[in-house]
N, C-alpha and C positions, 0 to 999 in steps of 0.2 A: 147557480146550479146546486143542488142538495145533496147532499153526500152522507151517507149509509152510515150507521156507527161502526161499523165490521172493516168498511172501507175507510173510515178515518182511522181507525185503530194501527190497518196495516200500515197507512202510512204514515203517523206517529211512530211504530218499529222502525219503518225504512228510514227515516231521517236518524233514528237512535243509532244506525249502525256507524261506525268510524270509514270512512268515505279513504282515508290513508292507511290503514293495516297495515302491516308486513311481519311476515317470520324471518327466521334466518335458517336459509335451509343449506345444509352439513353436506351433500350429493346431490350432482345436480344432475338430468340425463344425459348418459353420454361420457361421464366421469372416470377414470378411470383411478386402480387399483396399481401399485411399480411393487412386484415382489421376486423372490427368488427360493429354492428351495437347498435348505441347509439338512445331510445328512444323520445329522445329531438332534438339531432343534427342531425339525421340519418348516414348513413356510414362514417367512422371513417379510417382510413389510416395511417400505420405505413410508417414516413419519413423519413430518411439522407440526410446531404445535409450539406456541407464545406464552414464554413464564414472563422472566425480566427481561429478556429480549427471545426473535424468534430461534427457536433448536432444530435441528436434523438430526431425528435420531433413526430407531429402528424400534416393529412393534412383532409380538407375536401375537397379537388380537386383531384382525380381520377387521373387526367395529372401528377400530384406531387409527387403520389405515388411512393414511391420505389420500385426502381423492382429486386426481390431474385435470385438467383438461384437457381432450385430446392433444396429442403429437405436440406438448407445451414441455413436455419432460426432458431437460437437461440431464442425462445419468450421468455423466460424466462432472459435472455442474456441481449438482446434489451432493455424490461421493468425496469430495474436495470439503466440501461445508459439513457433510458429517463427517468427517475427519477431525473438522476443525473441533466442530462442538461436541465431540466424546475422546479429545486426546486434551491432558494435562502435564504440561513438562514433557511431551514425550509418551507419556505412559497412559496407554486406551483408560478412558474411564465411561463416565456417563452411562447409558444406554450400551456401550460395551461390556459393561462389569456388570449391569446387573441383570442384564440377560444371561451369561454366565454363571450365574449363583448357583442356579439351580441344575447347571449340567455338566459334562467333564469337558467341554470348550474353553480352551482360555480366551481372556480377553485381545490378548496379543493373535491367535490363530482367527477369530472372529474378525478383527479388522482386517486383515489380509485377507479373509474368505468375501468379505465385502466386495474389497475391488476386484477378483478374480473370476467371482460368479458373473454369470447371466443375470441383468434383472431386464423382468417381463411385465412390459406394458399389456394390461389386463383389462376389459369392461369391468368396473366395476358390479359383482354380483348382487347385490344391496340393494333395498329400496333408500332411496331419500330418505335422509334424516335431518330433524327439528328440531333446534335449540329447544327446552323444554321449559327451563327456568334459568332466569338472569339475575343475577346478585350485584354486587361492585364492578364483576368485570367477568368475561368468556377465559374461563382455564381449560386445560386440559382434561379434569375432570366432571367439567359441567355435562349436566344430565340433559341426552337428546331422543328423541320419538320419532318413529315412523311415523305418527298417528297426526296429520298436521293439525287436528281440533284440538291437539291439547298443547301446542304449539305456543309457545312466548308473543303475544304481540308487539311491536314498537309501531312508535308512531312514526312519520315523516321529520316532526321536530326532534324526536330523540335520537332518531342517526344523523339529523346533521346536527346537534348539540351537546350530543353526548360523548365526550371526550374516550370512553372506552371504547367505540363505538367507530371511532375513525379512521382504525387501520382491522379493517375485519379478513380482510385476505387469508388467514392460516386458519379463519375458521371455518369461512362458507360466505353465502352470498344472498344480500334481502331481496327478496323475492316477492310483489304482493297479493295479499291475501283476499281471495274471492268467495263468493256462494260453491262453488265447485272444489275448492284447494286453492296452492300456493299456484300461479302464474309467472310464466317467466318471458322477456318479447322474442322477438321473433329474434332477435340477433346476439343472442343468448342462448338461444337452443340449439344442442348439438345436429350437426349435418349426419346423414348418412355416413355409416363406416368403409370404407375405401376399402375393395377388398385387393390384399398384398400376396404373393406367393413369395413366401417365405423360406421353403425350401433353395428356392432359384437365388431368391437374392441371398440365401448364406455361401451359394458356391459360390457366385458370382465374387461378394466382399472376402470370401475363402481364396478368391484365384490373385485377384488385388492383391491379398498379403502375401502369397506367395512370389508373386511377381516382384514384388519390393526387396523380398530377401534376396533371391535370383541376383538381381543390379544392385545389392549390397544397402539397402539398406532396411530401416524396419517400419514399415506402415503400422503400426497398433492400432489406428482407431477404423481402418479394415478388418481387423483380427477380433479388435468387441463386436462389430458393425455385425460381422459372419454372426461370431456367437449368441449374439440377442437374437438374429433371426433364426436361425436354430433353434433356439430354448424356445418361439413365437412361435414355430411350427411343431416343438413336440404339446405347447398346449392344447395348439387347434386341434390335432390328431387326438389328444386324451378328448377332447370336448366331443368330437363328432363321434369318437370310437370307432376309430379307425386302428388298426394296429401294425401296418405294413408302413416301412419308413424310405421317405423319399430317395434315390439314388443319388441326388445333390448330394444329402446328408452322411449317407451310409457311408461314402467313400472314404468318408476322415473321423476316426475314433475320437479325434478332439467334437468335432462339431456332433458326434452322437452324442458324444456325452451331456453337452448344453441340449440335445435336443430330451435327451431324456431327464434333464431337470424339469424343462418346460412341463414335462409330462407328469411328475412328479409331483410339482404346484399344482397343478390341475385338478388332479386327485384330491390330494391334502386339504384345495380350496374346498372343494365339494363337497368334503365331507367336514370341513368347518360350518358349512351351512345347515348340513343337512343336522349336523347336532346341535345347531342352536335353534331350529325350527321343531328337533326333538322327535326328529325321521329317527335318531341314532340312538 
């Protein structure tokens, strides 16, 4: 059979293309966002992120944020590990101190406002992002794109040979690279979001803890359980723009006030977006 020059050409291109692609993509759908809103500093962001070993720190850059996979977030977990990795002797450092620098926060009231807040599991707002360029090894500061054309390719032989390459966990996850973008399988991609009434279950974990002191003793992990979900529903309420606050909630000045953090991130997020998009 005879074949066209136009028609052998494309398909000289076609064989040219790398049949193994992959990026490494930073957000994956579905991802989420664990922050909390700080009076002083405003929104606050739980970090990971691999120097000499992996860190839990804290970020005020939104881009920085670590990104979860759903209902995979240990806060309580997390809070213990960054503890670990920004206390020296005793004495807050790390990512405690130097987020401090620049405010009238010490580093000692910041690690207490850590474990004390609400932190709020959030979709993350962001598009996906793509390793951009790869050197010796993925830091902290390596440079990433929404843009996946301009995206870092690897092959299939250099993740499984490439010794930096072997524990990618803190950064994101290889994904391969199609005519359309990056691809991910089916059991990889995030499900529908489950939808929670968050108001109910903060009274609900709000009556727990009260019931515990009652019969003398102290349930705590009732008493974050309320407050997360409080701080969960003042986000959804700033999101939808709603401004009347649940009667679960109302009833207990502790759990308005978590809900009015939630509401308070929400904001703050919004309008981190909206200034790096340059609405602002």
């Amino acid at each position: 059979m005879l074949v066209s020059a136009d028609q052998a050409q494309n398909n000289e291109e076609t064989m040219q293309e790398p049949l193994d692609a992959f990026v490494l993509r930073k957000a994956v759908t579905g991802s989420y966002v664990v922050g909390s809103y700080h009076r002083v500093m405003g929104p606050v962001f739980l970090d990971v992120f691999r120097s000499a070993e992996r860190h839990y720190g804290l970020t005020l850059n939104l881009e920085r944020a670590h990104r979860f996979e759903r209902n995979t977030v240990d806060i309580d977990g997390f809070l213990a590990k960054l503890d670990e990795s920004n206390h020296e002797s005793g004495v807050p450092a790390g990512d405690f101190t130097s987020l401090c620098n620049h405010s009238s926060v010490s580093p000692e009231s910041l690690a207490a406002w850590t474990r004390a807040t609400p932190w709020i599991e959030a979709l993350a707002p962001e598009p996906p992002l793509y390793l951009r360029a790869f050197g010796a090894a993925i830091e902290r500061g390596s440079p990433w794109t929404p843009d996946v054309s301009q995206a870092h390719r690897f092959s299939a032989r250099e993740i499984l040979l490439e010794p930096s390459l072997r524990r990618i966990e803190p950064h994101g996850r290889f994904v391969a690279l199609t005519a359309g973008g990056a691809t991910t399988t089916g059991a990889q991609r995030a499900g529908q979001e489950p939808w929670i009434n968050h108001p109910l279950e903060a009274d609900l974990a709000w009556s727990m803890w009260q019931l515990s002191v009652r019969y003398g003793f102290d349930d705590a992990r009732s008493r974050r359980v309320a407050h997360r979900h409080a701080a969960a529903a003042g986000w959804e309420s700033a999101a939808a723009g709603v401004i009347e606050i649940s009667g679960h909630i109302a009833r207990s000045p502790e759990l308005r006030q978590s809900f009015e953090t939630g509401r308070a991130l929400c904001y703050a997020t919004n309008h981190l977006i909206m200034n790096a998009q340059g609405y602002c």
